[in-house]
N, C-alpha and C positions, 0 to 999 in steps of 0.2 A: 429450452427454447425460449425465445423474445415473445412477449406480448404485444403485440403491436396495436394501434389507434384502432379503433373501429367505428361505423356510425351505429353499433347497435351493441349491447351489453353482453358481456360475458358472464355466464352462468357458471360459480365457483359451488359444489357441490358436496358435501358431506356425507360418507355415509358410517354411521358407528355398529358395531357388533359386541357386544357383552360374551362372550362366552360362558361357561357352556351352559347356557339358560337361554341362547338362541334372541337375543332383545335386540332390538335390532331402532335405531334411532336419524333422523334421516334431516340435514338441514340444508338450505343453500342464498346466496347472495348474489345480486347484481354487481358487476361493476362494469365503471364508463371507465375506458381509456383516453383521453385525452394528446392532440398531437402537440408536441414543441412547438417553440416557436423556431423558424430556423433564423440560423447566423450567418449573416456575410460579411465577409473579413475582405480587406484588397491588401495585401501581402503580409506583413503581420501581423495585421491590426496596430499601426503606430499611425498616429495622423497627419503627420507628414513626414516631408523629405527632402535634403539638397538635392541639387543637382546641377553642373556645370556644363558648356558649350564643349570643353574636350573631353568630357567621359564617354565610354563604351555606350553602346544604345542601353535605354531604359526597359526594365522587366518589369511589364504588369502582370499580378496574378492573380486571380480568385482563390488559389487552389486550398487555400486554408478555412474557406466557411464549410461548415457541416452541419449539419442536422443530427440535433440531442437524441431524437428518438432510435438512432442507427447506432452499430457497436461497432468501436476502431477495428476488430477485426473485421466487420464485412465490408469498411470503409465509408467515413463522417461525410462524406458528399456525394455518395451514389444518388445517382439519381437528380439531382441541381442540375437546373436551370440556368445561365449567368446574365443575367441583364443590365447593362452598365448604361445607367440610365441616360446619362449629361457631363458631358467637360466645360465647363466654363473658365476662365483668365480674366487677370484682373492685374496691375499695380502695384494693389494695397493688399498687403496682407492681411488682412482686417477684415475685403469685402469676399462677397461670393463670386464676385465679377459676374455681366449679365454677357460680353461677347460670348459666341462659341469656340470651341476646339472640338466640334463631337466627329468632325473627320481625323482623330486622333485616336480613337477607341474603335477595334475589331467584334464587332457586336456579338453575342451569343462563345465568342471563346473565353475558357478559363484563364488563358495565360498568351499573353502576344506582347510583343518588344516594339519598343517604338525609337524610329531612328533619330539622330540628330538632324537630319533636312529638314522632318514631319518636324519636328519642333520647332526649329527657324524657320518654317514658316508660321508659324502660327507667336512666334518670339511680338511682343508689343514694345520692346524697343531693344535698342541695339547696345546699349550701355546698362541699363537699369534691366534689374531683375524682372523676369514675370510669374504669376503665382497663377497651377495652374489645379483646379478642384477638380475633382472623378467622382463622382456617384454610382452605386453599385448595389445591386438588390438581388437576392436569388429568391426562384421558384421551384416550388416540387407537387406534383399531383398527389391530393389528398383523398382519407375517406369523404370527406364531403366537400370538394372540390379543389382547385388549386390555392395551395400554402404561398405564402410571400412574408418575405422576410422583411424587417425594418431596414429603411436605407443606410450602408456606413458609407463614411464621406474620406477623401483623402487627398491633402494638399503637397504641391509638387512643387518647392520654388527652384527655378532653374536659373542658375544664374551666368553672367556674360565675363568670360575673360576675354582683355583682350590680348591678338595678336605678339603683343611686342612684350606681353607681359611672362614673368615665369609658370612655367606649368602646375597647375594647385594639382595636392594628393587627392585622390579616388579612393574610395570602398567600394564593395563590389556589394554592400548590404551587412546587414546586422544580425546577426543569429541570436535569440533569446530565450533560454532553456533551463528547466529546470535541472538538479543535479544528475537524473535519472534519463538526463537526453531527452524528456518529454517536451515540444513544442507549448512556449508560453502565449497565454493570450494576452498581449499587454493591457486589456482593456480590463481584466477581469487575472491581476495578480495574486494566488495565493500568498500574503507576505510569510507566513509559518512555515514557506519551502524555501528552500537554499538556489540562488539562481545564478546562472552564467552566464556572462553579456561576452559576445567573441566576434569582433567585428572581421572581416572578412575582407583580404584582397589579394589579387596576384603578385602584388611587388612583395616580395621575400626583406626587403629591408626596412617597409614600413614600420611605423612603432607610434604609439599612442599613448594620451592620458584622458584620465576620467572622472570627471566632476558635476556632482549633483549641484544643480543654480537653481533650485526650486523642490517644496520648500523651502524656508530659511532654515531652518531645523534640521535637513537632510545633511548640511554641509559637511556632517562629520563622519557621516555614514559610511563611506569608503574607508577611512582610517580605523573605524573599530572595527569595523564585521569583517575586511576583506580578507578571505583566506589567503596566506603569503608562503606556499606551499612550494615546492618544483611544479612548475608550468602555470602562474599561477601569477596574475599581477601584484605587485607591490606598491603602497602609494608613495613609499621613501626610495623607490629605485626610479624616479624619473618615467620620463618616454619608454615603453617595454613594447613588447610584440605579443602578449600572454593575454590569454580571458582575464573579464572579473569575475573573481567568486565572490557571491557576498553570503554568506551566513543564512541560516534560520530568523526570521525576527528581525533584522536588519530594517526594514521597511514601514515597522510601527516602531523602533527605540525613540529613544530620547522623547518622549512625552507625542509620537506622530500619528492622526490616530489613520484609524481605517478609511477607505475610500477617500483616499489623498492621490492625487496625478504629481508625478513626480516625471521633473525634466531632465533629461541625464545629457550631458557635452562629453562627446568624443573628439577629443582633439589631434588629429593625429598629419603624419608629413612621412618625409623621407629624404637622405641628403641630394638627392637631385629634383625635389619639388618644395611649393611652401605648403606651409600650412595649412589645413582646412579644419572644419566642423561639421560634424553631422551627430544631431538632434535627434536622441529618442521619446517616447512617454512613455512613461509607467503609470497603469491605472490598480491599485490595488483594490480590493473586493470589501462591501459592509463586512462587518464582523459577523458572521452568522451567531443568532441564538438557537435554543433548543422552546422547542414548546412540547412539555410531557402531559401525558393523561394518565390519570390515577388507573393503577390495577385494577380488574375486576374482582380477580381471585387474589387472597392472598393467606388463607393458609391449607392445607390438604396433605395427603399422603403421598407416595413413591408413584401413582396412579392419576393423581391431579394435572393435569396439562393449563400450567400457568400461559399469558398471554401477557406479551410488554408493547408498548408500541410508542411511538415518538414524532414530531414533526418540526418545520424549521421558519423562521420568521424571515429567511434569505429568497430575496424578488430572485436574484440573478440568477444564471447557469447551475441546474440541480444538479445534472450530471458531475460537477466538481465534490459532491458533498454523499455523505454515505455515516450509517448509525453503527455503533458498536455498544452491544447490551453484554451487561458483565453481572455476574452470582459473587457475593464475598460475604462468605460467615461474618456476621453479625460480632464488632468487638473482638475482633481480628485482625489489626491493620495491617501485620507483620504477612497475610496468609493470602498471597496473587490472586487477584481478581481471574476468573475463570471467561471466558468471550463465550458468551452463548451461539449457535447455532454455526458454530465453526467460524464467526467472525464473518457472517454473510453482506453486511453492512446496509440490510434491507431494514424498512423504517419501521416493522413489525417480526414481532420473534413470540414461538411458540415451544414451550420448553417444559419437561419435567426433572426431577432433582430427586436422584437416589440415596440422596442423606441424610438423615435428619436433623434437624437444625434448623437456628432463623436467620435468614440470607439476607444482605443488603440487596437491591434489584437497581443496579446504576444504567446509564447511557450516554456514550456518548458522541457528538458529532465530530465526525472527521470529515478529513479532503478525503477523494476515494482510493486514493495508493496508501493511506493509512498512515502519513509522516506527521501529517498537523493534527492536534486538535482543536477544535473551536470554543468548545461548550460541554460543559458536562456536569449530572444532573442525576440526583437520585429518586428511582421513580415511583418505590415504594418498598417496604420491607416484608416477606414472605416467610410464615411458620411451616416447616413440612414436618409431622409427625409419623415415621413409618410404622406401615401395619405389615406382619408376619417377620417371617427371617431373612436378616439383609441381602449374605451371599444368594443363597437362594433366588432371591429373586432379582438380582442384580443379574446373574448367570443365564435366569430367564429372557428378562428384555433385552439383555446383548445380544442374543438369539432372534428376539425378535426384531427388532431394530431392523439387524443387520439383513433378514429376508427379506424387511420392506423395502430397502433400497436407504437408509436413514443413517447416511456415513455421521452425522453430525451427531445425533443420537447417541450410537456409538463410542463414538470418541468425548462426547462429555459425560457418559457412565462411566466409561475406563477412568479421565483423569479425577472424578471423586471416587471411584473406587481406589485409587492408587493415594490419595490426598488422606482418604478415610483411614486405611492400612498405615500409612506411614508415617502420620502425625500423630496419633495417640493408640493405634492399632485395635480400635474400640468399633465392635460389631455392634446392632441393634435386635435383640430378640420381643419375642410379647413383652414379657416381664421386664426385663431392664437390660441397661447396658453390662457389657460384661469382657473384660478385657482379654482377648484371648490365647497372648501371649502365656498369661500364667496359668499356673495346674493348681489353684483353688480346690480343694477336697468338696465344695459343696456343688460343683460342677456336675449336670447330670449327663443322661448318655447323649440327651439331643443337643446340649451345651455342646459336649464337644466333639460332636459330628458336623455342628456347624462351625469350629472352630480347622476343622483338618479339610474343609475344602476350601482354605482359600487358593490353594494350589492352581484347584479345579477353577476356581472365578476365574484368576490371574492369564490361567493359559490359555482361558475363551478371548479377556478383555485380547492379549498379547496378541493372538491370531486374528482377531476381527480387526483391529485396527491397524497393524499392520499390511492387510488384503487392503482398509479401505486409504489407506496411505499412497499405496498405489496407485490412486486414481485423484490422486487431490495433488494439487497446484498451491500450496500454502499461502495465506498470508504471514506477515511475521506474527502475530499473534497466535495464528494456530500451528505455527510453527515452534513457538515458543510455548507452545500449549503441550508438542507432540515430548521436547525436549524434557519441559520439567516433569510429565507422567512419567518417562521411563528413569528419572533420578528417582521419585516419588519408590517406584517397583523395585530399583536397585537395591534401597536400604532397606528393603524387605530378607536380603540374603536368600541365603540355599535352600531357608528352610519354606520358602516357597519358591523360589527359579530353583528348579530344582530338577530341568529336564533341559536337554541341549536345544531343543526346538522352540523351549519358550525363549531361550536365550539366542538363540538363533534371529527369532523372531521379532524381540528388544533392537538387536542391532541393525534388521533391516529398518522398525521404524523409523531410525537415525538414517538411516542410506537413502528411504525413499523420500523423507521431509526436505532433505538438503539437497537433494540431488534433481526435486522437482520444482522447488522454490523458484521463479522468476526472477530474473536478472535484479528487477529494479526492486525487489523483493530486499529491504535491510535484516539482518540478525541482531537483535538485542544481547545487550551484555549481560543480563540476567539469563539468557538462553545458550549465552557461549560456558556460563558460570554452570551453567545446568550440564549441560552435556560433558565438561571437566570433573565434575563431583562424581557422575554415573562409573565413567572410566575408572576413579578410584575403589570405586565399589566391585566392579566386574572382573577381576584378577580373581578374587576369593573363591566369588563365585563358579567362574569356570573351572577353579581349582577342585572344589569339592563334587561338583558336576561329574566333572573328568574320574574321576576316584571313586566314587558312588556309580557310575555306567561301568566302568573298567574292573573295577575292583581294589577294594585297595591292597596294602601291604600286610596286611594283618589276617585279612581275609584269603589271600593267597597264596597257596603253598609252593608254584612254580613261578618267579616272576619274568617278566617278558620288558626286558630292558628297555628295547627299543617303543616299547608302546609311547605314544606321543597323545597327548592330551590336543587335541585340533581345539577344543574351544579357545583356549591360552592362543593359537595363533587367530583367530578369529575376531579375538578382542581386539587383540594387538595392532592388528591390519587395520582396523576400522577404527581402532583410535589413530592411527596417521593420517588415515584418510579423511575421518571427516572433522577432528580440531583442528587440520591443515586448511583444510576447503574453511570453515567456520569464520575463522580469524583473520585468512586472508582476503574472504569474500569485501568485495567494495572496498576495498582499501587501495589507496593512491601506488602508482607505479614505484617501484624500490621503499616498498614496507618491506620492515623485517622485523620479527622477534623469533626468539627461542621460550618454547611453552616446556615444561617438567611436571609431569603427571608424576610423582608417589601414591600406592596404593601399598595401603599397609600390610607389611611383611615381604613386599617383592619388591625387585629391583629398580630405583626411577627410569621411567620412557622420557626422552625429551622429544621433543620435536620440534622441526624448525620451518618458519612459517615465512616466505618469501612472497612479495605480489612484483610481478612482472608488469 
């Protein structure tokens, strides 16, 4: 659930219990919520706009300011007020102009059209442009009285053709988006996202070009960044009818920095009108920094609940920005940073670490769909010393975890227990590490009792995260988190997946991560690389599976021909399904490749990977 503003504090409550010595530990804190500030936008947010004496009536709209504290599922302007405070005209483009047009504005509506009459009247001459300013402010009732937003302002220069003259091209408006179809605020441009300018009109034979005239330094920005794809502007094919795409980064190249307004001409026509221009701005955003605060804790056992936290020096829109806290073995660079708390991208993370070893503790700031980084920052390095025997109690807290409701928990014991096993497959007891792979004679009987249940851990971690995959929405990070755990369990072989239902259970977590990921949700090639490796591994595996439940040949005195090994089809299904879905995912219309899994000793699968 949302925390919402309050005029009085929320009481955050702690309560601890020690087992089984009944100790019982009890603490709690204030916190103020504070409301946003709200935003009002009048149609894009761009600050102005042509317009002509024979265009279609004009569309004004509020309908893009919202309020930070609301979530786009319940919808960013419930609840707004729309007060459009003053239209004044002018001349000069320069002034604010003092006449009025405020009989030009439908007071308290979101969205109303204003005809070409209502303009000729209010036109200050008959030849010569006139410029005309809208003022706009919204309100929302608050905890402590009614919220008002800063005024945004929006100029309208309409201009006079005449009569005898040829008819100029129209747009019907400018759509500005990022690659994932999210509406851009031009005022407030992430440059680290990839954006699509797509002007928009009903004549089918319009076509257009596009040129930054502002900065000087921008001039070349179209020719490097634009992507020259199918559907897709080209700056060497002339006048086209296609979006631009421009690149990642595109916005700060060539030496541009941050919080730069950039002016973009679209010039566009058609062979039975002339030419026209309409004028965008781009406002890109400060550069966000990070501001870290030193750990409290930083070294303890499998039992110590570490605490990270983080802050930002960015005045503008928080809601654009979001923390991602990451564990990485110390002097390990080769060894993927792990996303604490499932990649929650909340400014405080509270975490425990089932391995022992000294962790790097990084953070860093993103936009909040997780495509850009801003800033990143290490926040302190953490010793964990584990007390008792690992599986053991790995097998415990997975247990535990997973009754509290603590999906997150969960799935970062699984991916170090799968990290621990697969990289050096070195357990931790009282006395020392001990590798458990090998049958050392000095090995006693509790040695290797804890060495023959990692079975047992593997098929809890298998089962618990798999259930709680079920109910998770990934990012790509814990997506790619859910990916490399089960390559990590893969190279583990038979002599731990060594039951259909753990293996069952591997391949749903592939089914439910991919299958619940969000649209705008990207897949890394490190996670497509992940999920290729596992498939290589799983053949063997269902092989000996299949032959160890059934029986083998050797073991069996009557054979039964037709017995079919269902794991081998199990694998098989789900590698088409989801390295098809993987690779095709967000890929442009008429992608193709052919992918060839080999898995050692069985026949290559190819598969072939089409995007529509």
């Amino acid at each position: 659930d949302q925390i919402r503003a309050a005029a009085n504090a929320y009481t955050a409550r702690l309560v601890a219990t020690l087992f089984p010595n009944n100790i019982f530990g009890e603490d709690s804190r204030d916190i103020f919520i504070r409301e946003a500030q709200l935003i009002a936008m009048i149609r894009d947010g761009s600050e102005s706009s042509f317009y002509t004496n024979t265009a279609p009536n004009f569309v004004m709209t509020a309908a893009n300011s919202r309020d930070p504290d609301v979530l786009p599922s319940d919808g960013t302007n419930q609840g707004l007020t729309y007060v459009w405070i003053n239209c004044t005209k002018t001349l000069s483009e320069g002034e604010t102009g003092t006449e009025s047009c405020f009989n030009l504005i439908q007071q308290g509506q979101v969205t109303f059209e204003i005809s070409q009459s209502q303009f000729t009247a209010q036109q200050l001459s008959t030849t010569e442009p006139t410029f005309f300013n809208f003022e706009l402010q919204v309100t929302k009732e608050g905890v402590n009285g009614l919220r008002r937003s800063p005024s945004t302002f929006f100029k309208l220069q309409r201009d006079i053709v005449p009569a005898s003259a040829a008819q100029f091209a129209q747009l019907t408006g400018v759509n500005v988006t990022y690659s994932d179809t999210t509406l851009v605020n031009v005022e407030q441009v992430n440059p680290l996202e990839s954006i699509v300018i797509t002007p928009l009109t009903t004549n089918a034979q319009m076509t257009w070009t596009f040129e930054f005239t502002s900065p000087g330094a921008a001039s070349g920005v179209i020719g490097a960044f634009a992507q020259t794809g199918p559907g897709y502007y080209s700056p060497a094919g002339g006048a086209q009818g296609t979006p631009l795409f421009l690149t990642a980064g595109a916005l700060i190249s060539n030496n541009i920095p941050w919080n730069t307004r950039f002016t973009l001409d679209i010039t566009f026509g058609s062979p039975n009108t002339e030419q026209n221009v309409n004028r965008i701005f781009l406002l890109t955003i400060p550069q966000p920094r990070l501001i870290t605060t030193p750990m409290s804790i930083v070294s303890g056992d499998q039992n110590t609940i570490f605490s990270a936290s983080a802050s930002s020096s960015f005045l503008g829109d928080f809601s654009l920005l979001g923390f991602k806290f990451y564990i990485q073995p110390l002097n390990q660079p080769d060894v993927q940073p792990y996303c604490l708390n499932g990649c929650s991208q909340d400014f405080l993370v509270n975490f425990q670490v089932g391995t022992t070893g000294t962790y790097n503790v990084t953070v860093s700031l993103v936009d909040r769909k997780g495509l850009a980084v801003f800033d990143t920052a290490v926040i302190g390095t953490i010793n964990v010393v584990f007390q008792g025997t690992y599986l053991e109690q790995v097998n415990t807290d997975l247990n535990v975890c997973f009754l509290e409701g603590d999906h997150a928990c969960v799935e970062q014991l699984s991916y170090l227990l799968a990290f621990n096993l697969a990289t050096d497959n070195q357990v931790v007891t009282r006395t020392r590490l001990v590798n458990v792979e090998s049958d050392h004679g000095d090995f006693d009987q509790t040695q290797r009792q804890t060495a023959v249940t990692r079975t047992t851990v593997v098929r809890t971690a298998l089962d618990l995260v798999q259930k709680s995959s079920r109910n998770s929405f990934p990012t790509a990070d814990l997506l790619q988190n859910y990916l490399e755990m089960n390559q990590y369990f893969s190279t583990l072989g038979f002599d731990v997946i060594s039951e259909s239902l753990m293996l069952t259970d591997l391949l749903l977590i592939f089914q439910n991560g991919l299958s619940r990921k969000p649209t705008r949700v990207g897949i890394t090639d490190f996670a497509k690389e992940q999920l290729v490796e596992t498939y290589t591994n799983l053949p063997a595996i269902a092989k000996s599976i299949g032959q160890a439940e059934n029986g083998s040949a050797r073991r069996r005195l009557l054979q039964n021909t037709n017995t079919v090994n269902k794991n081998f089809a199990n694998v098989y299904s789900s590698q088409s399904t989801d390295v098809t879905f993987a690779y095709a995912d967000n890929q442009a219309c008429g992608y193709f490749q052919k992918l060839t899994i080999t898995a050692p000793g069985f026949t290559p699968i190819s598969s072939v990977v089409v995007s529509i």
